[in-house]
N, CA, C and O of each residue as an XYZ file, in Angstrom:
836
protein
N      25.153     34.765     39.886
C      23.720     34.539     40.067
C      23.101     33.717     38.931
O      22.049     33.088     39.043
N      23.838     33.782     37.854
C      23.078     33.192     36.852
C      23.109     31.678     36.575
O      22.252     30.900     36.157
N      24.679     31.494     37.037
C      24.783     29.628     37.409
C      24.165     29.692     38.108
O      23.189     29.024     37.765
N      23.901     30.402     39.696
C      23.431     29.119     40.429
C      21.809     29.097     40.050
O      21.120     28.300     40.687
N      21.197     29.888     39.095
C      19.517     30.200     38.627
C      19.934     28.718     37.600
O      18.941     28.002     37.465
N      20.500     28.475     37.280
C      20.716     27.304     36.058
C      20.856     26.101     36.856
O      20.488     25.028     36.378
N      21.570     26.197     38.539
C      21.763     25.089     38.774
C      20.537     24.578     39.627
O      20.241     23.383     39.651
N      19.994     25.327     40.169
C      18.428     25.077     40.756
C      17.242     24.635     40.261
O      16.337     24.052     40.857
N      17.375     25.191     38.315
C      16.433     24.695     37.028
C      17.000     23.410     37.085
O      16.392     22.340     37.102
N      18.272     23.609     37.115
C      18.799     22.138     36.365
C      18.403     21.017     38.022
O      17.784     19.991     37.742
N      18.635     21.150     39.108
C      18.098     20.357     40.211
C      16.509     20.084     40.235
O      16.018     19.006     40.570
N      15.918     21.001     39.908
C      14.425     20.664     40.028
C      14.017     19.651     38.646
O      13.073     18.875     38.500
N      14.875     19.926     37.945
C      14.070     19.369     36.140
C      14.962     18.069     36.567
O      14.449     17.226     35.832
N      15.986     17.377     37.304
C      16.169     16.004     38.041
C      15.750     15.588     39.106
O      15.989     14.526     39.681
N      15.252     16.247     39.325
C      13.868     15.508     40.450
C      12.895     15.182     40.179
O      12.339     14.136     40.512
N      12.277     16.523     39.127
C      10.971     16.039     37.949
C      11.251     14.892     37.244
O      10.294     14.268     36.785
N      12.511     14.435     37.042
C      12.405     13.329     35.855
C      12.318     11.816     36.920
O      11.679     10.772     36.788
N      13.217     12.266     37.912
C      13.512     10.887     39.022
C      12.172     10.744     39.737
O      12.030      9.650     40.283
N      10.969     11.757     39.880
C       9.683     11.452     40.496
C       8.986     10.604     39.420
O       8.220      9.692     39.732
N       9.220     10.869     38.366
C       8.376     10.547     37.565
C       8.589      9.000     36.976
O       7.785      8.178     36.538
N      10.263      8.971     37.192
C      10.369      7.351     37.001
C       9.852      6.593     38.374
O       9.577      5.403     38.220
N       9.747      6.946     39.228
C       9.594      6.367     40.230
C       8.086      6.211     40.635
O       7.661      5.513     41.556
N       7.184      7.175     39.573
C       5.846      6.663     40.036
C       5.285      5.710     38.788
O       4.229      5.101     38.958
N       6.000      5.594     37.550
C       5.296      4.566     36.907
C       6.659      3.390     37.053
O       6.713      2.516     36.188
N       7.202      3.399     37.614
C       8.082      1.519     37.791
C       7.227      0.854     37.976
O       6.412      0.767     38.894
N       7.464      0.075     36.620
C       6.709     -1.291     36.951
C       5.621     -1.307     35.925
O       5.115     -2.360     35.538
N       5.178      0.174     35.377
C       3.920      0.225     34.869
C       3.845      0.365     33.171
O       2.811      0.370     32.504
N       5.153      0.469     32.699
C       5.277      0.453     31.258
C       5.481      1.766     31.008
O       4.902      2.774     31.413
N       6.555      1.568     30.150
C       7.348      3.290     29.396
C       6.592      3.910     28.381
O       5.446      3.477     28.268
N       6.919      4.770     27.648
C       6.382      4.946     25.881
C       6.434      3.904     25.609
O       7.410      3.176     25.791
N       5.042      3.494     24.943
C       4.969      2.194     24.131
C       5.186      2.585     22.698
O       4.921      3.692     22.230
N       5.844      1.265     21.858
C       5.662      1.417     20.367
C       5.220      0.132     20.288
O       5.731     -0.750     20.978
N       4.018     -0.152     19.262
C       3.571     -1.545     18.895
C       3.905     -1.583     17.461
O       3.942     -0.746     16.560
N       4.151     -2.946     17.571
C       4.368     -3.538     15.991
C       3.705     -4.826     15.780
O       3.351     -5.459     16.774
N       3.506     -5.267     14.669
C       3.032     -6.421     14.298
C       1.595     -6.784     14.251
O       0.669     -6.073     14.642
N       1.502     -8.084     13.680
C       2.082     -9.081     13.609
C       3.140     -9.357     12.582
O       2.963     -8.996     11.419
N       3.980     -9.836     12.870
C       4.545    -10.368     10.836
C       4.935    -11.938     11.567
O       5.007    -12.391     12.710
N       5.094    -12.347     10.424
C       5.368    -14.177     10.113
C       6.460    -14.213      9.764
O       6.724    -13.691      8.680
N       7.562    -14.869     10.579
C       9.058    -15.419     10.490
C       9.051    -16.478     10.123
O       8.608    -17.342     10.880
N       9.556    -16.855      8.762
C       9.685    -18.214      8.326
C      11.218    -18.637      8.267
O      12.079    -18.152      7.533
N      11.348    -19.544      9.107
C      13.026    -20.288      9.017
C      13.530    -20.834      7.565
O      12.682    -21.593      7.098
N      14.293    -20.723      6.991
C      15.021    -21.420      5.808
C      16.086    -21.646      5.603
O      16.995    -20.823      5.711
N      16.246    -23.154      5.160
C      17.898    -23.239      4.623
C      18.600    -22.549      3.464
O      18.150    -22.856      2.360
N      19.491    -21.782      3.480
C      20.393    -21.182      2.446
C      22.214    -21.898      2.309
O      23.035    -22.309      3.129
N      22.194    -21.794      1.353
C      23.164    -22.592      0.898
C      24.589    -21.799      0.409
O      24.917    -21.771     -0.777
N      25.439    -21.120      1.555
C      26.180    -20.040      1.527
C      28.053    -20.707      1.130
O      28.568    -21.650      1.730
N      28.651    -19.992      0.138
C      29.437    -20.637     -0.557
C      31.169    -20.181      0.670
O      31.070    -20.210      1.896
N      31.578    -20.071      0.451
C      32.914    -19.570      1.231
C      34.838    -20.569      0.803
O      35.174    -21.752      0.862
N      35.550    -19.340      0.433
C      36.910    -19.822      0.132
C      37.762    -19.617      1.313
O      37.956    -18.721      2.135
N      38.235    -20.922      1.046
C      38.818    -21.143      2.615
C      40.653    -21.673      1.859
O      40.697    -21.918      0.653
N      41.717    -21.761      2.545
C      42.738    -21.694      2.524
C      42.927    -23.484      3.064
O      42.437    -23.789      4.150
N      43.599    -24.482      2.289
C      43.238    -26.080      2.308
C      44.378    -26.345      2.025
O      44.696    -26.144      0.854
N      45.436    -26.900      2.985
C      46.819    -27.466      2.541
C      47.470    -26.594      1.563
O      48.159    -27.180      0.727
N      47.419    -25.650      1.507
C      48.491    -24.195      0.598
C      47.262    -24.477     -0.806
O      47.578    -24.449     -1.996
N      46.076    -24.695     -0.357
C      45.071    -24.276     -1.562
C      44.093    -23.780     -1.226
O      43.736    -23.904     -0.054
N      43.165    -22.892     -2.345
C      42.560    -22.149     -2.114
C      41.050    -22.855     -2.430
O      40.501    -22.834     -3.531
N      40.694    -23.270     -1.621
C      39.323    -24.336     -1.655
C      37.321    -23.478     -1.641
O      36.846    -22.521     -1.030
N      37.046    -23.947     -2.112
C      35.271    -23.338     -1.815
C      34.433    -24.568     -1.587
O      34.204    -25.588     -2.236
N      34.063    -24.087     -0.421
C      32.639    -25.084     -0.285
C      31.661    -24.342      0.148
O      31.758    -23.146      0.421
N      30.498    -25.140      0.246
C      29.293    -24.664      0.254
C      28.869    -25.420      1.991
O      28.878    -26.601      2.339
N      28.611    -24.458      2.593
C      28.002    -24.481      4.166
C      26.169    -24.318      3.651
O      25.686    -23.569      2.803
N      25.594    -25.174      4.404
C      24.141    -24.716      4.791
C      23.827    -24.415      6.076
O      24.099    -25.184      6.998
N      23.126    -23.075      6.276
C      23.007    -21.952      7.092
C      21.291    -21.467      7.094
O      20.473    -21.167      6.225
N      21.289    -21.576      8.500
C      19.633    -21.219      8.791
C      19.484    -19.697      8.676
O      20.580    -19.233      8.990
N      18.799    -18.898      8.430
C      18.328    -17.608      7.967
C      16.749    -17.734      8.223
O      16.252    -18.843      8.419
N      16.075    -16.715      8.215
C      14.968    -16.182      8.811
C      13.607    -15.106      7.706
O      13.948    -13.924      7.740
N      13.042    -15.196      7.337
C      12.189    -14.477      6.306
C      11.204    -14.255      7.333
O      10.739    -15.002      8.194
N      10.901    -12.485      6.896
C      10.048    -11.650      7.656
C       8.841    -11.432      6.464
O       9.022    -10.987      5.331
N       7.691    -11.838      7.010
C       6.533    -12.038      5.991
C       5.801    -10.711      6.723
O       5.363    -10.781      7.871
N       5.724     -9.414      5.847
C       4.106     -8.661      6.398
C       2.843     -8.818      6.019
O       2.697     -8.802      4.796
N       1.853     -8.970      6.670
C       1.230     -8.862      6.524
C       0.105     -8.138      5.387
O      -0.220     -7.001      5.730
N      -0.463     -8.572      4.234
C      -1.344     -8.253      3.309
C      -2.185     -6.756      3.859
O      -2.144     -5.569      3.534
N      -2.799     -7.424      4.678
C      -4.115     -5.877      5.722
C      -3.847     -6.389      6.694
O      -3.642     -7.584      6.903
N      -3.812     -5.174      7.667
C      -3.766     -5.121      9.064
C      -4.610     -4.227      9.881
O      -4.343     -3.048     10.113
N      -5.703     -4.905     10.322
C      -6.955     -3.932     10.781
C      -6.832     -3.585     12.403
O      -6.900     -4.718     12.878
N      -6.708     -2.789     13.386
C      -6.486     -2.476     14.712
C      -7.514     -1.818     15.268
O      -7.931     -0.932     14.522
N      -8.085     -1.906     16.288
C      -9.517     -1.400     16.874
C      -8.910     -0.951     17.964
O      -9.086     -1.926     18.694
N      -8.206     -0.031     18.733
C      -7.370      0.002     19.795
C      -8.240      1.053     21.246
O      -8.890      2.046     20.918
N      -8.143      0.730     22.475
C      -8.924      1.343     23.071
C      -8.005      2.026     24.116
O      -7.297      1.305     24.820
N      -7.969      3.563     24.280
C      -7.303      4.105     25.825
C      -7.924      4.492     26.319
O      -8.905      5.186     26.054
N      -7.252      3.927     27.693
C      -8.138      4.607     29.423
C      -7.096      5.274     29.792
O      -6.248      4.581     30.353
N      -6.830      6.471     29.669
C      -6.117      7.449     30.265
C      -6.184      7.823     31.924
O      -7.361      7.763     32.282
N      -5.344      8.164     32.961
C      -5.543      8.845     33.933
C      -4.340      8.925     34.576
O      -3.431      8.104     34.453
N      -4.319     10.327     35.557
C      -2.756     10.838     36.461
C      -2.441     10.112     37.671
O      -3.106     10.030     38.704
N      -1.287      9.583     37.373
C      -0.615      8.936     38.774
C      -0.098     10.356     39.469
O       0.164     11.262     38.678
N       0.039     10.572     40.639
C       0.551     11.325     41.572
C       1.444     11.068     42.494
O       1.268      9.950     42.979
N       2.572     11.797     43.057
C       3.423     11.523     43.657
C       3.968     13.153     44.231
O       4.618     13.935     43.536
N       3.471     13.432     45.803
C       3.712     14.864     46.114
C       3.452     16.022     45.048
O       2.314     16.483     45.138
N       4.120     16.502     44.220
C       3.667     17.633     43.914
C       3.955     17.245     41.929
O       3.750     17.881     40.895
N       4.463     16.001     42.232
C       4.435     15.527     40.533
C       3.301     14.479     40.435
O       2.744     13.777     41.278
N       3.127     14.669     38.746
C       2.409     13.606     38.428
C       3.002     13.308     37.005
O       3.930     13.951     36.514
N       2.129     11.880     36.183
C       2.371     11.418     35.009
C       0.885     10.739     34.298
O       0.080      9.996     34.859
N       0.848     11.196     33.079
C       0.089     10.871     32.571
C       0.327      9.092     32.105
O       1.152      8.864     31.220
N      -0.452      7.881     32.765
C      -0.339      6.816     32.285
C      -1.497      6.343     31.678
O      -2.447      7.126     31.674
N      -1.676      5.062     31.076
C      -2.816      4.753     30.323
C      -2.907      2.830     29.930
O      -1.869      2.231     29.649
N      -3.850      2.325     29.964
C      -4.132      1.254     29.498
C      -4.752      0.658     28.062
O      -5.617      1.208     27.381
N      -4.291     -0.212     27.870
C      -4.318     -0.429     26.218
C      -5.042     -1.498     26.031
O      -4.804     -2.472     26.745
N      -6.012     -1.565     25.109
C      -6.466     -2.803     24.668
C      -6.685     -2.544     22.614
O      -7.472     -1.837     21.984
N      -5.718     -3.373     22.214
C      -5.297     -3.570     20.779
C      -6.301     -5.181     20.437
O      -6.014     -6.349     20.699
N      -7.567     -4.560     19.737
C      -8.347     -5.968     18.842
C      -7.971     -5.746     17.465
O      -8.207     -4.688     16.883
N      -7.294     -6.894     16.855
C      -6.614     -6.778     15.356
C      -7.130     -7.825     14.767
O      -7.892     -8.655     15.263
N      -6.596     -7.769     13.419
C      -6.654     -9.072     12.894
C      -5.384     -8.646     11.487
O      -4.793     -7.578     11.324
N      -5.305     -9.806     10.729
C      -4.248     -9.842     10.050
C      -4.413    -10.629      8.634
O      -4.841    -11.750      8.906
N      -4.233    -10.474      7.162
C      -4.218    -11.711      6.481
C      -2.708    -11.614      6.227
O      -2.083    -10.556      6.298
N      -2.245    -12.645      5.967
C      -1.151    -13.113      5.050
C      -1.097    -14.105      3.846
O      -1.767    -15.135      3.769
N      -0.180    -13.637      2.891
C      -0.051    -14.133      1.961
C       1.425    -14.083      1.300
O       2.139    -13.081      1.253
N       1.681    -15.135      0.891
C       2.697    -15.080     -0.068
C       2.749    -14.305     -1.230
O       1.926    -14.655     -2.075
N       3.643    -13.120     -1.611
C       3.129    -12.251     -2.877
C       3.570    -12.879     -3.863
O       4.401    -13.778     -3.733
N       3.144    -12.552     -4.868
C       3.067    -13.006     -6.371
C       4.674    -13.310     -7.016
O       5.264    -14.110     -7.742
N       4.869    -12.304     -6.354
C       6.576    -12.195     -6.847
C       8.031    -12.715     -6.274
O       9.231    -12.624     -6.532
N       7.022    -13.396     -5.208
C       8.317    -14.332     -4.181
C       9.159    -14.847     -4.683
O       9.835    -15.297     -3.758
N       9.713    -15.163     -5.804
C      10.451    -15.805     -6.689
C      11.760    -14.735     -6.326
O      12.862    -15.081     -5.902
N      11.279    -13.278     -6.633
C      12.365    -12.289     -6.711
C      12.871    -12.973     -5.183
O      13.447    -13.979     -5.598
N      12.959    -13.007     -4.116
C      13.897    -13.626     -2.903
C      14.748    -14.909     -3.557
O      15.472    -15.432     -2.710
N      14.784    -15.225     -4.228
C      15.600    -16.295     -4.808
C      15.849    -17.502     -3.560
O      16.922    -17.972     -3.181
N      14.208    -17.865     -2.999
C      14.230    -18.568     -1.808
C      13.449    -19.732     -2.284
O      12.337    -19.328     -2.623
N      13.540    -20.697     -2.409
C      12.820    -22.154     -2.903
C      12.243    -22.389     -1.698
O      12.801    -22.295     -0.605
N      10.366    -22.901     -2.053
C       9.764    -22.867     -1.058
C      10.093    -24.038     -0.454
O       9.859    -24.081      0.753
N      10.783    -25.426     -1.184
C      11.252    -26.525     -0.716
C      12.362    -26.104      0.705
O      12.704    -26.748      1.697
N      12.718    -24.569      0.161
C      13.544    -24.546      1.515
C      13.014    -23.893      3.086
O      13.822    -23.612      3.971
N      12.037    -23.779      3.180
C      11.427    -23.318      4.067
C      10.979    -24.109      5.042
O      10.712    -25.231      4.609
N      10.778    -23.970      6.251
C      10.201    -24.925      7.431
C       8.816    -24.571      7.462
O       8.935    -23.542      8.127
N       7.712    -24.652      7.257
C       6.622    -23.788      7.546
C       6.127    -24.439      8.807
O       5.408    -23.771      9.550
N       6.428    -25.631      9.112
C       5.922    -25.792     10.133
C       6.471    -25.254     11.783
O       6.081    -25.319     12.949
N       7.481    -24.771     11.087
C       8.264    -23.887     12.587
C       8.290    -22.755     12.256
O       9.376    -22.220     12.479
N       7.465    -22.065     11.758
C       7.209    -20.358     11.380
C       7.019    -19.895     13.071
O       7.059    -20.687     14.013
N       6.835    -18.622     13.156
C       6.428    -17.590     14.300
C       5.419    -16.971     13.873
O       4.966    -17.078     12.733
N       4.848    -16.054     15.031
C       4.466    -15.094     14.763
C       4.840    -14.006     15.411
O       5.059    -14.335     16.576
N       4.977    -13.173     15.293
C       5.412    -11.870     16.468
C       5.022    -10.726     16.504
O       4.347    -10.135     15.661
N       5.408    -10.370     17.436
C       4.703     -8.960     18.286
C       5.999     -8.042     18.644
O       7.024     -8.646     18.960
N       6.013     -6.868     18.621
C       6.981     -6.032     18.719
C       6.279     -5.156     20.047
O       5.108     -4.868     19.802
N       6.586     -4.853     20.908
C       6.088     -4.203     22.239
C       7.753     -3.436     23.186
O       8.668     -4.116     23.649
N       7.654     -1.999     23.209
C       8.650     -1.695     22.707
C       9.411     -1.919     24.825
O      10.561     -2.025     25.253
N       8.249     -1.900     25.429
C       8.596     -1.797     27.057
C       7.770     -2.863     27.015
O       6.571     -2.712     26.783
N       8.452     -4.356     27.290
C       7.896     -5.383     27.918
C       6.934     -5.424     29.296
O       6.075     -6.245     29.619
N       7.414     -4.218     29.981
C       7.409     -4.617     31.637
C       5.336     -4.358     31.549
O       4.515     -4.853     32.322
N       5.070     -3.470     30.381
C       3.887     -2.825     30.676
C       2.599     -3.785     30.135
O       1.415     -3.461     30.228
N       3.280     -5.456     29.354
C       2.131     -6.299     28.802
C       1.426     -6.664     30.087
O       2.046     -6.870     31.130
N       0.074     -6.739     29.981
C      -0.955     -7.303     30.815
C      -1.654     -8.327     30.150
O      -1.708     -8.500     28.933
N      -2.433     -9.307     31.456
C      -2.811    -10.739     30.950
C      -3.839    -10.193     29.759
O      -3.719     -9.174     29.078
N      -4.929    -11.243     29.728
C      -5.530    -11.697     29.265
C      -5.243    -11.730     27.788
O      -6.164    -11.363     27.059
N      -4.016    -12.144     27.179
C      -3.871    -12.046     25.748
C      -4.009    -13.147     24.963
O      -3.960    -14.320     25.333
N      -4.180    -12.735     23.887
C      -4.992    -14.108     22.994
C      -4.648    -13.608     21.552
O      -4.617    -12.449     21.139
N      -4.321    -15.137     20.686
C      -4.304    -14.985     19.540
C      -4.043    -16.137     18.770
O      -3.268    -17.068     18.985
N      -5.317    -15.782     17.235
C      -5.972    -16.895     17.112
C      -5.558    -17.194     15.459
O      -5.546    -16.200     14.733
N      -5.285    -18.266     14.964
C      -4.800    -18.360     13.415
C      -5.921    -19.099     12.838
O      -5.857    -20.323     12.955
N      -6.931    -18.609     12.242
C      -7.483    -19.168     11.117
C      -8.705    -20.492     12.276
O      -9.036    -21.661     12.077
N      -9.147    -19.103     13.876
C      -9.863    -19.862     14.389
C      -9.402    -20.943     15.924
O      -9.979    -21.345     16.935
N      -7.910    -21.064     15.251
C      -6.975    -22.335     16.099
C      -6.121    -21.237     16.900
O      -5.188    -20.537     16.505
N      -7.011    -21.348     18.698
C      -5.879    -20.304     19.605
C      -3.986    -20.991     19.797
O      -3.525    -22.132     19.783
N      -3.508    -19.942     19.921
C      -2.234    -20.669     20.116
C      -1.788    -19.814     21.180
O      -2.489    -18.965     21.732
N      -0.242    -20.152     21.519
C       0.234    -19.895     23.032
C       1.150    -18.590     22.966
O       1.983    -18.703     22.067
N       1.226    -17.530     23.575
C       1.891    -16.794     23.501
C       3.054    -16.517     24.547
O       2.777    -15.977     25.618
N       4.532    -16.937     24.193
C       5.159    -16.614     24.471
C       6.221    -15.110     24.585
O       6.099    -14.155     23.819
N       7.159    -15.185     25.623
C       7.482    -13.622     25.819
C       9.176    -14.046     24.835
O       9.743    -15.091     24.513
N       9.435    -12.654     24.673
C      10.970    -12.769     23.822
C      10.822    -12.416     22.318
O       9.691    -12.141     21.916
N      11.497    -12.406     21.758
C      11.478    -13.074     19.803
C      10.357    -11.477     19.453
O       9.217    -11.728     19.063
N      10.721    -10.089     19.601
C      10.229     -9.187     18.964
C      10.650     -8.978     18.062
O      11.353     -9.772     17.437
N      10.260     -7.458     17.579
C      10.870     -7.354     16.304
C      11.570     -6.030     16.105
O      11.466     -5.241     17.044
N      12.310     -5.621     14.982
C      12.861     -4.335     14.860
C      12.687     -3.121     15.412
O      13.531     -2.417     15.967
N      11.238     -2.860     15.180
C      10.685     -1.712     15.309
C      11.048     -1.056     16.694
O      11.429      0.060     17.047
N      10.682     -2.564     17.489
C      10.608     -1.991     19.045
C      12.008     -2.640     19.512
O      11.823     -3.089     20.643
N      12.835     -2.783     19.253
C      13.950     -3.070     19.723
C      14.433     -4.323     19.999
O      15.243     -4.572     20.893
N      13.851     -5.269     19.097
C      12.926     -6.391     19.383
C      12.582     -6.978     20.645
O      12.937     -8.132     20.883
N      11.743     -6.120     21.714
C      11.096     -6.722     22.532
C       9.803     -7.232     22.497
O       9.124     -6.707     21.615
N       9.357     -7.892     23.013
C       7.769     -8.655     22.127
C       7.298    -10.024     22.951
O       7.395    -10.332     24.139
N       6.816    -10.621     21.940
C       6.539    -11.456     22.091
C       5.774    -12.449     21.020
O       4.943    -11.961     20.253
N       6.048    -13.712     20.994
C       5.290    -14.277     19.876
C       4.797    -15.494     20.119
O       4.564    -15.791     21.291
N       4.470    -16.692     18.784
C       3.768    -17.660     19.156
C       4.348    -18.682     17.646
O       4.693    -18.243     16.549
N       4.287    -19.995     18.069
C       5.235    -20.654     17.196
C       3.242    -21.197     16.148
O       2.081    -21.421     16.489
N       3.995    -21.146     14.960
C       2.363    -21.728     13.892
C       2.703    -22.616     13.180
O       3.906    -22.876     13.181
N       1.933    -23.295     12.439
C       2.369    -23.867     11.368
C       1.958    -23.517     10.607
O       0.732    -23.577     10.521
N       2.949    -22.772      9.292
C       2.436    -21.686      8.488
C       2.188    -22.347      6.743
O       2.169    -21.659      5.723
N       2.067    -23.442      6.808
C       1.823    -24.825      5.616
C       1.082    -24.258      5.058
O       1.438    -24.109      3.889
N      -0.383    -23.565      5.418
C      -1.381    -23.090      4.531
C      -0.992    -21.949      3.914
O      -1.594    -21.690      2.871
N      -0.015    -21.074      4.329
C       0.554    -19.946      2.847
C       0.648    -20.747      1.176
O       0.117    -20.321      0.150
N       1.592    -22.152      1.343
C       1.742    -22.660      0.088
C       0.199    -22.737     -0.378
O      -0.695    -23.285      0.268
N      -0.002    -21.836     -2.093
C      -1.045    -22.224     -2.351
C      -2.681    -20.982     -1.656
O      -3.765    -20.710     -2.170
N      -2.188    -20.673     -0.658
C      -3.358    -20.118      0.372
C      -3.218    -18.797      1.333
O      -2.666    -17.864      0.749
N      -3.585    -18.537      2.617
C      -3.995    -17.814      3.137
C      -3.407    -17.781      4.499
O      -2.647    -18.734      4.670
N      -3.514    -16.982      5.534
C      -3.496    -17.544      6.959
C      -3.811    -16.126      7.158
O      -3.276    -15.124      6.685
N      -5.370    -16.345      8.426
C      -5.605    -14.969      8.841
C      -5.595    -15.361     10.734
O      -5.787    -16.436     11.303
N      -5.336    -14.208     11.207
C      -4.773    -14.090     12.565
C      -5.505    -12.994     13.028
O      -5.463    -11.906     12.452
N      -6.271    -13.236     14.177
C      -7.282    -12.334     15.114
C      -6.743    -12.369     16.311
O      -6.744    -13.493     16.812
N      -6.285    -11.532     16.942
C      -5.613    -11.304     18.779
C      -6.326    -10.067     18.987
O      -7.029     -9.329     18.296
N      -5.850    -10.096     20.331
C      -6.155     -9.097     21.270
C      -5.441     -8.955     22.349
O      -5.650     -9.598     23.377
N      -4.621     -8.179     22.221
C      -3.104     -7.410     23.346
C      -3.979     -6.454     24.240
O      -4.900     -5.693     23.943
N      -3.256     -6.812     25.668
C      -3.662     -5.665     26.810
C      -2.096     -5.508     26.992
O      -1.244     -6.395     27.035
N      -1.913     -3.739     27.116
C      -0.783     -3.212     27.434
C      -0.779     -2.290     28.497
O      -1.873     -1.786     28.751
N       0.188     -1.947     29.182
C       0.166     -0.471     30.252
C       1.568      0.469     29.990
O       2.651     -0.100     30.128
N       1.543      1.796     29.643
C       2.294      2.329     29.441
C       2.024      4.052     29.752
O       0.928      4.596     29.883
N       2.785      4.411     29.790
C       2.880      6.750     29.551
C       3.245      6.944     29.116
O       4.109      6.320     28.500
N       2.738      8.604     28.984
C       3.204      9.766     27.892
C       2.468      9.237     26.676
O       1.445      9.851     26.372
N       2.803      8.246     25.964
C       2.488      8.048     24.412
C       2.568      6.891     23.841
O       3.472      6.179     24.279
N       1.779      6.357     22.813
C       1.701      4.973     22.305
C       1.702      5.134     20.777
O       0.910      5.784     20.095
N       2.638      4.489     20.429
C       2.735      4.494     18.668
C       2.799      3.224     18.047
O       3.633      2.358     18.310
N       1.891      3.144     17.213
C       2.093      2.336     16.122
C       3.300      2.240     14.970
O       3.768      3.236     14.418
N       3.549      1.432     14.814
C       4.367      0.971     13.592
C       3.829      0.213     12.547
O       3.908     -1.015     12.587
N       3.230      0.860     11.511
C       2.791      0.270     10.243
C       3.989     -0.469      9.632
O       5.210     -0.312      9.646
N       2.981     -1.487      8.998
C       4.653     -2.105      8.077
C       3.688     -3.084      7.027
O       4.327     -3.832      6.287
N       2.494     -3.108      6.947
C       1.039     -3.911      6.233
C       1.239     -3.375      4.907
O       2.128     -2.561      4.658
N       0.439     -3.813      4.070
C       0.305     -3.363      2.716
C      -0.676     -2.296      2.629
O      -0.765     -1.279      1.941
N      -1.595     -2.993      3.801
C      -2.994     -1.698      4.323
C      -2.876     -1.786      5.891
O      -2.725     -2.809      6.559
N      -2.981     -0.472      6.335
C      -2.950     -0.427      7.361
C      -4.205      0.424      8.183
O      -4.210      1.653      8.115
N      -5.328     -0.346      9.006
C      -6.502      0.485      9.302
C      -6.065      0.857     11.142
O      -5.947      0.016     12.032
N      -5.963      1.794     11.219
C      -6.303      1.962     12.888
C      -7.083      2.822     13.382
O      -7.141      4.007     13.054
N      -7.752      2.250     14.234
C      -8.341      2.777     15.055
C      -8.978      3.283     16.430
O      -9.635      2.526     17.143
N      -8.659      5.033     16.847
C      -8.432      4.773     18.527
C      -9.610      5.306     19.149
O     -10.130      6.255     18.562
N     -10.311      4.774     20.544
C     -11.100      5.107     21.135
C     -11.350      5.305     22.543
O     -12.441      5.731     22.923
């Protein structure tokens, strides 16, 4: 009696889980948000001993590599509309997202410690990115703006946090040398159960309503 009391828990608690995928498909999982941060491309100059006619040779390969810039302050104004999808005798708590941010960046004082010469950097093929941890749940109207100048947001190119699923936008990040670059967006998302942030700023403000 006691398996089959375990196997009837255990049949109903897979039906609960299979109703429940089946009423938000399509509509976005647990979300985790991340970002923005600034990917700057650079050449590095990587040494390697290689085996040369019965000698033991070193040369130097140049090799593209990637620098993850966070963000100085990162301010978030974030808004949820909560409500229950239904499906016979299950339901799920889903919700809609609207994330108003903004961002500064800066080069820190101590960039030197990366032992990265700014001569080696592309700034004009920097990123920006977005970490969004269930793609399926981004909704339109998204926007995001560098220093005033909207740019285009493409899907792909996330980041760690969320597994890197995301999305970002290519900048030209020239005004760090010397300066500044501040970034204002606004993400619409759809997701359930729960939405988390991923701090990774020097300051991090959020706020939910």
């Amino acid at each position: 009696p006691l398996f089959v009391t375990w196997l009837l828990v255990y049949d109903r608690q897979d039906q609960s889980q299979t109703a429940q995928m089946s009423i938000v498909s399509g509509w976005g999982g647990e979300q985790v948000f991340a970002g923005p941060k600034l990917v700057l491309p650079y050449s590095a100059a990587v040494e390697e001993t290689v085996e040369q006619n019965g000698k033991r040779v070193t040369r130097t390969n140049i090799v593209k590599r990637e620098l993850y810039l966070a963000p100085e302050r990162v301010k978030l104004d974030s808004e949820l509309k909560s409500h229950i999808k239904k499906r016979s005798i299950y339901e799920v708590v889903v919700y809609d997202s609207s994330i108003a941010g903004s961002a500064k960046f800066k080069l820190p004082d101590d960039f030197e410690r990366n032992n990265i010469a700014l001569s080696d950097i592309d700034f004009a093929r920097a990123e920006l990115r977005f970490g969004l941890s269930d793609a399926r749940g981004l909704a339109g109207d998204n926007r995001v703006r560098i220093d005033g100048e909207s740019l285009t947001l493409k899907p792909g190119k996330g980041l760690g946090e969320t597994g890197n699923s995301g999305f970002f936008a290519w900048v030209d990040a020239s005004r760090l040398v010397g300066g500044e670059i501040n970034a204002d967006f606004t993400i619409r998302f759809k997701g359930n159960q729960s939405v988390t942030i991923a701090p990774h700023a020097g300051q991090t403000e959020w706020t939910v309503k």
